[in-house]
DRENDOKE-938768 format. One record per residue (C-alpha): residue number from 1; y, z, x. Coordinates in Angstrom, 3 decimals. Layout:
<sites>
(NUM; (Y; Z; X))
...
</sites>
This chain:
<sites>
(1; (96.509; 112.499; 134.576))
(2; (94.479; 109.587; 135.512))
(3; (91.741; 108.496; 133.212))
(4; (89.415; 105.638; 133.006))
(5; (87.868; 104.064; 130.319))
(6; (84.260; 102.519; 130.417))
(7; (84.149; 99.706; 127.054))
(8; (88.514; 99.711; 126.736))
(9; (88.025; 96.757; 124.310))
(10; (86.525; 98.869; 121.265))
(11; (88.440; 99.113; 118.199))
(12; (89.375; 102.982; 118.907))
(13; (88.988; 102.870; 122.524))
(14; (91.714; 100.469; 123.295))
(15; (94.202; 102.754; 120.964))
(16; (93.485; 105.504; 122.647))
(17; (93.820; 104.095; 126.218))
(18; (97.755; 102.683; 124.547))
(19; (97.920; 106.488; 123.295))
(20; (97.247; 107.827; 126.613))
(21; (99.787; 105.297; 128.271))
(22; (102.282; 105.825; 126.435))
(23; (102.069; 109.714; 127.003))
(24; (102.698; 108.696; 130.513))
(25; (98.975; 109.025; 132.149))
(26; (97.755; 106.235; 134.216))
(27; (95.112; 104.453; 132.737))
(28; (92.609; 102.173; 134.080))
(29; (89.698; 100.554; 131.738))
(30; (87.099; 97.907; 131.923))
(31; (84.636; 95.957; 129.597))
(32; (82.463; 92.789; 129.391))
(33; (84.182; 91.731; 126.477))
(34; (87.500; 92.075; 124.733))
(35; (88.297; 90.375; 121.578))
(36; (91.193; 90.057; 119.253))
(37; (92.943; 92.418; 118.066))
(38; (92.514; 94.619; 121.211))
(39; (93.015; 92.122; 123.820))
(40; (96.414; 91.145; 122.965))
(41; (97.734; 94.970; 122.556))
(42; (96.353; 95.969; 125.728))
(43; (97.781; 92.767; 127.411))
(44; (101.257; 94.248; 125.612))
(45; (100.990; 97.382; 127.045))
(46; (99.573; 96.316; 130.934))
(47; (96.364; 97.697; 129.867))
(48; (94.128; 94.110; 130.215))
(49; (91.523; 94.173; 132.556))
(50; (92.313; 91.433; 135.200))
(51; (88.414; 91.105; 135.745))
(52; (86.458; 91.137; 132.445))
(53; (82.968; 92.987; 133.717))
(54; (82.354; 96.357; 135.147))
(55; (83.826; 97.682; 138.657))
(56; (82.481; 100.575; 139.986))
(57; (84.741; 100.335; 142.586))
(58; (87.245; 101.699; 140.091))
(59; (85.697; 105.208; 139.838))
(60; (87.091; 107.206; 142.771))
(61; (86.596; 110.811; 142.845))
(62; (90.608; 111.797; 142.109))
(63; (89.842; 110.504; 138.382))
(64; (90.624; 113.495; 136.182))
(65; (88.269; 111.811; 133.307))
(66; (86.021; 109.213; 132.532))
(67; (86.147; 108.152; 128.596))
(68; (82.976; 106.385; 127.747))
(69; (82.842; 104.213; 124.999))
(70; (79.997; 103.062; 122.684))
(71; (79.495; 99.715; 124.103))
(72; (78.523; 101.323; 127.140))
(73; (74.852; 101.593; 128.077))
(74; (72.915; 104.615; 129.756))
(75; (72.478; 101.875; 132.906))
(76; (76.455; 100.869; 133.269))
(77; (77.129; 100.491; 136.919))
(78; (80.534; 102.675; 136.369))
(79; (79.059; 105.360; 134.640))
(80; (75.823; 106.051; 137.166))
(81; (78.684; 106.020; 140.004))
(82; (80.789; 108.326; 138.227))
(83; (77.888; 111.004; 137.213))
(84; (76.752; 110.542; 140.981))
(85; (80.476; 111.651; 141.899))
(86; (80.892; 114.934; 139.496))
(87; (83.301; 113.062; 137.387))
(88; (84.263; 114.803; 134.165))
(89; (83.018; 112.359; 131.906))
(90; (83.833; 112.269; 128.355))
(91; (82.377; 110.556; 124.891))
(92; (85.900; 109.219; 122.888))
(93; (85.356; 112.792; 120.134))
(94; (84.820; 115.051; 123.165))
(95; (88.283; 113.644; 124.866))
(96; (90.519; 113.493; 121.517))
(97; (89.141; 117.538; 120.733))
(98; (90.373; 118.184; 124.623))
(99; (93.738; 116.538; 123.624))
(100; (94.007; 118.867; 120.738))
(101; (92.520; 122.238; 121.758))
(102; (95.634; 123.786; 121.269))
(103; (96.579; 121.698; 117.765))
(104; (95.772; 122.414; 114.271))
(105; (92.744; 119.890; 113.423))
(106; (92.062; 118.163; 110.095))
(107; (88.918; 116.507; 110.223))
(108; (87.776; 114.176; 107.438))
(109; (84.207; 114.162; 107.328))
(110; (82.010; 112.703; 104.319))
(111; (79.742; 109.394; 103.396))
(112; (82.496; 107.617; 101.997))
(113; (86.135; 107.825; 101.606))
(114; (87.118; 109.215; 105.149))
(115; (89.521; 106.362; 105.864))
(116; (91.165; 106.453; 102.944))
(117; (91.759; 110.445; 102.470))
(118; (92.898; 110.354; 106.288))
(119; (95.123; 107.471; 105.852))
(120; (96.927; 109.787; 102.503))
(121; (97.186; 112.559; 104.646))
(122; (98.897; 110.552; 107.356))
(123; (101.236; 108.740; 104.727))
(124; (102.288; 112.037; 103.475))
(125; (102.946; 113.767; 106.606))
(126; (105.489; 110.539; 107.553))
(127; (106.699; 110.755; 104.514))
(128; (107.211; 114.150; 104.489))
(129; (108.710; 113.943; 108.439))
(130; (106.084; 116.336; 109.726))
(131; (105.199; 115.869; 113.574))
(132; (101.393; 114.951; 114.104))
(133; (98.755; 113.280; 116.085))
(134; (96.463; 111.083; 114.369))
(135; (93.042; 109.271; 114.659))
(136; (91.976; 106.820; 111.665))
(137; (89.238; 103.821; 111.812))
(138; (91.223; 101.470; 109.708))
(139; (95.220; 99.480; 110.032))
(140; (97.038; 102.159; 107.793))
(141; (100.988; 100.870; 106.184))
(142; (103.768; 102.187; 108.586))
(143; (101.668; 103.059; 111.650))
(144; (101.362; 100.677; 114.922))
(145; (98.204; 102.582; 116.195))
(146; (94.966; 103.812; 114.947))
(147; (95.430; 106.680; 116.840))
(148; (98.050; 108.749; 118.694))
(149; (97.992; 111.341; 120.823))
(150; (101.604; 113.239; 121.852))
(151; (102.666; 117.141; 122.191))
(152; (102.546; 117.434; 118.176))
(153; (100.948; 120.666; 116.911))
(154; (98.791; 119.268; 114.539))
(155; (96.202; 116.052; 114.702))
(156; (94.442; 114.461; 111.177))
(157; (90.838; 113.015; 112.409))
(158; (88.711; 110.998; 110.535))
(159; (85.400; 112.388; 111.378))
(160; (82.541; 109.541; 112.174))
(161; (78.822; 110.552; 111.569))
(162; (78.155; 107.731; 114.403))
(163; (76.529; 108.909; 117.688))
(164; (79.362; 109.453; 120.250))
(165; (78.306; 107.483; 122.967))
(166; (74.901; 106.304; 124.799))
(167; (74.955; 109.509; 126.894))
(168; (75.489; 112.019; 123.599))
(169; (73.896; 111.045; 120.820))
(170; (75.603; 113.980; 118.318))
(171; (77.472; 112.494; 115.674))
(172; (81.435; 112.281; 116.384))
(173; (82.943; 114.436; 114.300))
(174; (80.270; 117.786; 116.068))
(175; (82.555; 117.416; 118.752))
(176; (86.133; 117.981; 116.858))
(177; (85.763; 121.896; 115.330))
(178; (88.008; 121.759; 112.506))
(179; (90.496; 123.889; 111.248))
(180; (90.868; 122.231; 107.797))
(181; (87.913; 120.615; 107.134))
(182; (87.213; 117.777; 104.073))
(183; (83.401; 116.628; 103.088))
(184; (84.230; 113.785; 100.633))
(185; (80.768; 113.654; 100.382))
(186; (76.759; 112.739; 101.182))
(187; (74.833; 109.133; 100.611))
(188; (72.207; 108.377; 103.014))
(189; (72.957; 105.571; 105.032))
(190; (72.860; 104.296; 108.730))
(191; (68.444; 104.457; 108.550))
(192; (69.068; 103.012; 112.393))
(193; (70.304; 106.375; 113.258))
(194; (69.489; 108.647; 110.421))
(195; (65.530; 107.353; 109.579))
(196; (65.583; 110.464; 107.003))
(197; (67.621; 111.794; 104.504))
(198; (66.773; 115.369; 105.566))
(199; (68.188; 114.576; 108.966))
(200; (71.065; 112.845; 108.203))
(201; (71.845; 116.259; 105.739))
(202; (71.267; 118.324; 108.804))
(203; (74.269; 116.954; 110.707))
(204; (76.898; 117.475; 107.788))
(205; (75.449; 121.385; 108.224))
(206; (76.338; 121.441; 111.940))
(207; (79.956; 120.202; 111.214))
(208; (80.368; 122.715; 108.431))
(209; (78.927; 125.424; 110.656))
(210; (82.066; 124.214; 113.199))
(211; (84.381; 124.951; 111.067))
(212; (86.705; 127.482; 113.153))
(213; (86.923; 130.944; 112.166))
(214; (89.481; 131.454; 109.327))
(215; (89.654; 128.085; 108.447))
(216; (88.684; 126.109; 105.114))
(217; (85.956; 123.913; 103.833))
(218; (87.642; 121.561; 100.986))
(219; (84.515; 119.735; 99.404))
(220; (84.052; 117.573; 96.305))
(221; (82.099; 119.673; 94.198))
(222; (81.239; 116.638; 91.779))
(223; (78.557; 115.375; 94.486))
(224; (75.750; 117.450; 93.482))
(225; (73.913; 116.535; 97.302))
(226; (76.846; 117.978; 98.975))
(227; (77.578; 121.263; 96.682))
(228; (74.507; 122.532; 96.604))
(229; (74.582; 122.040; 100.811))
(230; (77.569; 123.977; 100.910))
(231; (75.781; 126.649; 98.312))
(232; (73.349; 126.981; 100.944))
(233; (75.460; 127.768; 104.080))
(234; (77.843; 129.698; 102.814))
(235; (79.876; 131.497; 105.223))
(236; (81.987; 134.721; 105.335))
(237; (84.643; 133.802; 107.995))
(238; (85.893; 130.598; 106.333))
(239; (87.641; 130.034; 102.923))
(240; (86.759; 126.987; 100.950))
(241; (88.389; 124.909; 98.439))
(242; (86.146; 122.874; 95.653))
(243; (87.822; 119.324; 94.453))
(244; (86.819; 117.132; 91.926))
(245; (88.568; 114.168; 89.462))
(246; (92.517; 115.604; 89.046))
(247; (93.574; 114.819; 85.735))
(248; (95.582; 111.734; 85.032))
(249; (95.288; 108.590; 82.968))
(250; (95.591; 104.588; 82.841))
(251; (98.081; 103.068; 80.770))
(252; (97.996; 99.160; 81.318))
(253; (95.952; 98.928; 84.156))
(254; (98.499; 101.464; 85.826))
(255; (97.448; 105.106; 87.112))
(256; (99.143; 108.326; 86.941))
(257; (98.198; 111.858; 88.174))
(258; (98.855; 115.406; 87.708))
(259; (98.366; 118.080; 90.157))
(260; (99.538; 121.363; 90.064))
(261; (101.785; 120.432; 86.983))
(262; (103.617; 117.582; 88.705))
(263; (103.177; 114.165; 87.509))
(264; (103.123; 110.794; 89.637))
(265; (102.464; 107.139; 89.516))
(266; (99.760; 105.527; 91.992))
(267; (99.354; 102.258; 93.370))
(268; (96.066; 102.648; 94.135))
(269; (93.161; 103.601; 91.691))
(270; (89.665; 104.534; 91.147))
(271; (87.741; 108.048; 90.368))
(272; (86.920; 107.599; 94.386))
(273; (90.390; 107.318; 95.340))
(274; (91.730; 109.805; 92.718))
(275; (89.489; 112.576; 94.662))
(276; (90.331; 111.311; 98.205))
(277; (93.442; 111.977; 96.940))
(278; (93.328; 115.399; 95.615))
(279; (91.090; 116.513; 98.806))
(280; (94.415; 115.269; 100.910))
(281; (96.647; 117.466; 98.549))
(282; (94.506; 120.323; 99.075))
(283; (95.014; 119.391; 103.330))
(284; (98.710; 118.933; 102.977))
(285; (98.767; 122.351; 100.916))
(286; (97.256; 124.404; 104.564))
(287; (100.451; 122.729; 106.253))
(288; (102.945; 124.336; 103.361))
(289; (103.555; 121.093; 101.383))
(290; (103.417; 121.699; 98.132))
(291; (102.766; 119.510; 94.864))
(292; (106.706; 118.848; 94.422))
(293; (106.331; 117.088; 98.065))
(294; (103.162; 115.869; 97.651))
(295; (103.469; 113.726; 95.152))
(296; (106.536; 111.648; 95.450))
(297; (105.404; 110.701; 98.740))
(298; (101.532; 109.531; 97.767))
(299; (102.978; 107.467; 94.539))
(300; (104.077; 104.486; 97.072))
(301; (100.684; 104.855; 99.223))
(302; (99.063; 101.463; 99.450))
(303; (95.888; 102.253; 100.533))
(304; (94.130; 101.098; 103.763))
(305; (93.360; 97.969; 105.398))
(306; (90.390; 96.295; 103.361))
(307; (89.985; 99.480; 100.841))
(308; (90.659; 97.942; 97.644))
(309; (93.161; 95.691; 99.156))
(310; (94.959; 93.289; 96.726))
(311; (94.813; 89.654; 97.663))
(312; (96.461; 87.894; 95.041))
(313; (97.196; 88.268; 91.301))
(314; (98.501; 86.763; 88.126))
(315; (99.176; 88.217; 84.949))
(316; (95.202; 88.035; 83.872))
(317; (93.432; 88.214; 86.933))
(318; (93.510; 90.447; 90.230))
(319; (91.440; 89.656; 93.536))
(320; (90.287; 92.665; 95.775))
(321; (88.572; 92.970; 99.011))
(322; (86.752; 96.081; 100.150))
(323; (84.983; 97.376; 103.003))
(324; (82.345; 98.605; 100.412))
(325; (78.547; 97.779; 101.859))
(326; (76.695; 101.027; 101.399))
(327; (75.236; 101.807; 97.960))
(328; (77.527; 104.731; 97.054))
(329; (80.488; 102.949; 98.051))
(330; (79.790; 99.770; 96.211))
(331; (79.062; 101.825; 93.218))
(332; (82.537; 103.440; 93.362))
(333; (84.027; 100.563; 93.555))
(334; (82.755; 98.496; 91.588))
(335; (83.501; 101.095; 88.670))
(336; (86.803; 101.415; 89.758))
(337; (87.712; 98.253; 89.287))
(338; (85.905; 97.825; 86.259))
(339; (87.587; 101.185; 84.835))
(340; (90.862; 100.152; 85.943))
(341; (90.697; 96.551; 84.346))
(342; (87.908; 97.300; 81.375))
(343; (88.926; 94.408; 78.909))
(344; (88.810; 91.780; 82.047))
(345; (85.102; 90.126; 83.419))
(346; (84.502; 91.646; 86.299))
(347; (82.981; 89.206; 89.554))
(348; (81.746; 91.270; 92.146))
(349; (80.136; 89.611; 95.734))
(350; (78.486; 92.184; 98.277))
(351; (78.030; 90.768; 101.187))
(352; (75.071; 92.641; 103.506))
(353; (75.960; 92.692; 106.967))
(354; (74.788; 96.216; 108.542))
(355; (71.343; 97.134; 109.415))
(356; (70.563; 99.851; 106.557))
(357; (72.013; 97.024; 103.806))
(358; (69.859; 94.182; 105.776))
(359; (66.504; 96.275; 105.842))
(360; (63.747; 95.848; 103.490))
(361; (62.620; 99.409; 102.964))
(362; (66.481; 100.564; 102.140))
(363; (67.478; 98.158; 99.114))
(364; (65.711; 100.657; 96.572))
(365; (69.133; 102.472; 97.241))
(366; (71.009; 99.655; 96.212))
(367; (69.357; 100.045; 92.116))
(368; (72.084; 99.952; 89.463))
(369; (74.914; 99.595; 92.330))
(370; (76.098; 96.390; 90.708))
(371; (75.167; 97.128; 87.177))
(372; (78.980; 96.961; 85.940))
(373; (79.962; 93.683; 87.115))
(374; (79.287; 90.898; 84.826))
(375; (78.483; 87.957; 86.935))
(376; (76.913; 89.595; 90.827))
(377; (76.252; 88.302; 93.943))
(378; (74.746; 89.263; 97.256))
(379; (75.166; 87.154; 99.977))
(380; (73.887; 87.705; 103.218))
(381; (73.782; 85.371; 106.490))
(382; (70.350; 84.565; 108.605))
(383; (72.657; 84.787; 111.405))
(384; (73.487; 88.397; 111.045))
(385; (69.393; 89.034; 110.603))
(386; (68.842; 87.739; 114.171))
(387; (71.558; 89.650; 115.463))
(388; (70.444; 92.576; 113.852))
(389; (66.549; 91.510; 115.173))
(390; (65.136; 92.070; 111.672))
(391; (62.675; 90.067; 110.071))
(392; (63.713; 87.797; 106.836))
(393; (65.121; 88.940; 103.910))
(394; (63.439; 87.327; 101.138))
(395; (65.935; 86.793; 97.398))
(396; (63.220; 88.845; 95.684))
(397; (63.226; 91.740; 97.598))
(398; (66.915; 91.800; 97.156))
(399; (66.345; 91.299; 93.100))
(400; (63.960; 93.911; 92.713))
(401; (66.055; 96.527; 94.771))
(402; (69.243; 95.769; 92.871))
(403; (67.745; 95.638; 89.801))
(404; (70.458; 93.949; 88.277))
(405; (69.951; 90.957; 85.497))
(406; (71.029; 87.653; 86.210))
(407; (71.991; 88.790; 90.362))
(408; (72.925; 85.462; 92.236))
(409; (71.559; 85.764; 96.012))
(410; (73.124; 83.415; 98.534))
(411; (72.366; 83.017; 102.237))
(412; (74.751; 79.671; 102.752))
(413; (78.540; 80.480; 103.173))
(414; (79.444; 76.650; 101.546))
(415; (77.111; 77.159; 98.423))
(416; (79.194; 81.045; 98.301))
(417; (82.501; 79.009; 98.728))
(418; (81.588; 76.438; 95.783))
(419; (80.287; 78.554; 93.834))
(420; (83.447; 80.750; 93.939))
(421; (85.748; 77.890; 93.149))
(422; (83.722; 77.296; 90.917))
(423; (84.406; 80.358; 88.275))
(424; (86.628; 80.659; 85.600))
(425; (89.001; 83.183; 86.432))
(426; (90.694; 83.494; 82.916))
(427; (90.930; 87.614; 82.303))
(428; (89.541; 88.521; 85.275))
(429; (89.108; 90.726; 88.403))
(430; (87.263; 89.206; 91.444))
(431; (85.964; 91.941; 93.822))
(432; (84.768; 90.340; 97.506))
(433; (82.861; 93.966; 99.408))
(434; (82.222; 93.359; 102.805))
(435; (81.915; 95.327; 106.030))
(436; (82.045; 91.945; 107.915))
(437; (83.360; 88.512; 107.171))
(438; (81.024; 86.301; 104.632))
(439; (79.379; 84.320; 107.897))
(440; (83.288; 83.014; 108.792))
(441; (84.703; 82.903; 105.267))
(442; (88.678; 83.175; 105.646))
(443; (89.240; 85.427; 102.394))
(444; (92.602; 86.324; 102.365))
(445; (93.046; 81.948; 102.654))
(446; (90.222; 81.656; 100.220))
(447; (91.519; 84.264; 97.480))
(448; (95.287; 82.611; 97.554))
(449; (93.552; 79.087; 96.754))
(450; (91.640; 80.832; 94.278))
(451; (94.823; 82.009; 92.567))
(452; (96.547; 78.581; 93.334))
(453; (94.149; 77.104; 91.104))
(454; (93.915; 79.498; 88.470))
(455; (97.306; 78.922; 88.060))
(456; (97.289; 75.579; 87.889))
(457; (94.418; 75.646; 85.207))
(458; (96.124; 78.125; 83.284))
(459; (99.579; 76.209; 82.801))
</sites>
C-alpha cells in the first residue's frame, strides 16, 4: 500500500502515518507546519517531511490513498491535484473504518468523557492480553501511540463530533459504524460548528442510527438530554444497555466500586469517571470479560493525560490539572474533586481558550459551573481572542454568565502566577482546567513549586 498524507503533523495524523509504517505500507506526508510532539516521532520513524510546505508533485496516480487531514484547506495544491487524478481520497474516520471493516468496532461517542472511557477500555484489554487496534485523542499509561492499526480483530475508537476534514464536514465518528457503541452523553458545545442545540442533537441520532445490525447501544441513562434521545429512536435490530453511577463508596479520600458483586479499589475518582467506568465494563462484557477480570485490571488505571491528572501532593493538599473547558465538564469536575476531598477548600482556575468558552452569547452555559469551589477563577488571554478573531471579552460578561459570588477574572498570566503563589494551601485541593496552556504557564513546574512551598510553610 502506498498512502499519502495531506497535514502529517496533526496530533492523530502523524500516529496514524507511524501506524501505517509500521504495518509495512509506504508512507509519504506533507504539512506547513509540524510542531513538537509530532515532529520528533516522525523524524524517529523516517516519516519528517524534508520540505516543510505542500508538493503536489508527490501525488502520482499509483497512490492507493490520499488521507486528508484537518489542517488542510478546500484550496491545498495536493488535494486539487489528487481529485483532478481520481485518487481515492480519504478524511482520517473514513480511512481508520476502511482499516477495520472486517474488525469488531467500539466507538466511544458522547459530550464528555470519551477519552477517558476509551483509555479504560484500552487498559483493560492490555491488561487482560486481548489483541486490538486502538484510536484515542489523549497520551494513555503503557501505550507509545495514540493509535494503532495491525491485523487485530477488534479496534476501540474514540468517536469525535468534529467535522472530518475541509472536504466532509460530517462529524468523525458518522464515518466509524459501530458494533458496540457508548454515548457518555449530550452538552451543547462547539457553537462554531454546532450554532444550535437541535443540530448538534441531530448528529448523536445519525451515529446511533449507525449502529450495525445486532449490535448494542450502552448509554448513561442519568443524562436526561441523551435518554430521552435514545427513547425516541428506538430501534428493533440493536440491543441496548442503560448505565448510570455503580455503587461504591469513599473512605479517606480513597474510592472503591462494586460491579456485578465484585469489589475494587480505584485510583481515579469522580461520579464522571465512576460511569466512564461502568460504560467500559459494559464494552469489555461484549468481548467475554467478565466482572472477575474486569476489575482487577481497572483498580491500577491512572487515568489519561491531563484528565484529573495529579501534579503534586502532601498529606493536606492535592493539585490536579484537567482538560475540563466546556460547562458540563467543568461541572463534573469540579464536584469530583470537591466530593472526593469534601472537608478540604477547594481552588478551582478555568482557563477559556476555545471559541464556544471565549464567545459572548455562550457563557449563560457556564451558570453554577463553578458554584462548588470556594475561591474561582477564570482566566483567559487577549491573545487567544485575536486568534480566535472574536471581539473582547469584557470581566462582567464573564461574572454575570458564571454567576458565581466572589469569581476572580484574570486576563494577565503574571497577575494568575502571583496570585497563585499567593494562596494558602493548608487543607486543600487546587484544580488548574484547561484545554490549552494558561497563555505559556509551565504547570506541571508551577504546581511542584507550589507544593515546595507549602511544604516549607507547613514545617
Amino acid at each position: 500500500m502506498r498512502v499519502h498524507f495531506i497535514s502529517i503533523g496533526g496530533s492523530v495524523m502523524h500516529q496514524l502515518a507511524i501506524a501505517l509504517h509500521k504495518k509495512g505500507y509506504q508512507v509519504t506526508g506533507t504539512d506547513d507546519e509540524i510542531f513538537e510532539p509530532a515532529k520528533t516521532n516522525l523524524l524517529q520513524q523516517g516519516l519528517l517531511p524534508v520540505v516543510i510546505g505542500w508538493q503536489p508533485d508527490l501525488i502520482v496516480p499509483d497512490l492507493d490513498a490520499v488521507i486528508l487531514g484537518m489542517h488542510a484547506k478546500q484550496d491545498n495544491p495536493e488535494l486539487q491535484k489528487a481529485v483532478s487524478l481520481g485518487l481515492k481520497i480519504y478524511s482520517f474516520p473514513e480511512y481508520i473504518y476502511h482499516e477495520s471493516q472486517n474488525k469488531t468496532r467500539i466507538v466511544v461517542g458522547g459530550s464528555h468523557g470519551k477519552t477517558t472511557t476509551t483509555s479504560m477500555i484500552m487498559h483493560v484489554l492490555k491488561q487482560t492480553q486481548q489483541s486490538f487496534d486502538y484510536l484515542v485523542g489523549a497520551r494513555v499509561e503503557g501505550f507509545d501511540q495514540s493509535v494503532n492499526i495491525t491485523d487485530a480483530p477488534v479496534i476501540v475508537c474514540e468517536g469525535d463530533e468534529y467535522p472530518a476534514s475541509a472536504i466532509e464536514r460530517k462529524p468523525k465518528f458518522h464515518f466509524l459504524y459501530p458494533h458496540v457503541a457508548i454515548l457518555t452523553g449530550i452538552a451543547w458545545d462547539h457553537i462554531n460548528v454546532f450554532p444550535t442545540f437541535d443540530f448538534y442533537l441531530e448528529q448523536f441520532t445519525i451515529f446511533i442510527n449507525r449502529v450495525e445490525e445486532g449490535g448494542v447501544l450502552i448509554y448513561n441513562a442519568s443524562d436526561p438530554v441523551l435518554k430521552e434521545l435514545v427513547t425516541k429512536n428506538l430501534r428493533s435490530d440493536i440491543r441496548y444497555q442503560p448505565y448510570n453511577i455503580p455503587e461504591h463508596e469513599i473512605i479517606n479520600g480513597a474510592t472503591s466500586v462494586t460491579i456485578d458483586g465484585v469489589k475494587g479499589s480505584l485510583k481515579v475518582f469522580g461520579n464522571h469517571n465512576l460511569m466512564n467506568l461502568y460504560a467500559a465494563y459494559y464494552a469489555c462484557k461484549e468481548l467475554g470479560i467478565t466482572a472477575t477480570k474486569f476489575m482487577p485490571a481497572i483498580e491500577n488505571f491512572t487515568g489519561a493525560a491531563k484528565r484529573l491528572e495529579l501534579l503534586a501532593s502532601s498529606d493536606d493538599c492535592t493539585m490536579y490539572r484537567d482538560f475540563a473547558h466546556a460547562p458540563s465538564k467543568v461541572k463534573a469536575t469540579i464536584d469530583a474533586v470537591k466530593n472526593q476531598f469534601p472537608e478540604r477548600k477547594l481552588i478551582a482556575v478555568l482557563e477559556l481558550h476555545t471559541y464556544s468558552s471565549l464567545n459572548e452569547a455562550f457563557m449563560q452555559e457556564y451558570n453554577g459551573a463553578l458554584e462548588q469551589a470556594d475561591e474561582a477563577v477564570v482566566f483567559y488571554s487577549r491573545h487567544a481572542l485575536e486568534l480566535k478573531r472574536l471581539p473582547d471579552l469584557s470581566a462582567t460578561a464573564i461574572e454575570t454568565g458564571f454567576n458565581k459570588k466572589g469569581l476572580i477574572v484574570f486576563t494577565n498570566r503574571e497577575v494568575l502566577h502571583d496570585w497563585l503563589v499567593s494562596r494558602n494551601y493548608k487543607k486543600s485541593s487546587l484544580l488548574l482546567m484547561s484545554s490549552g496552556n494558561y497563555d505559556g504557564l509551565d504547570i506541571p513546574l508551577l504546581a511542584g513549586q507550589l507544593m515546595e512551598q507549602h511544604l516549607k510553610n507547613t514545617n
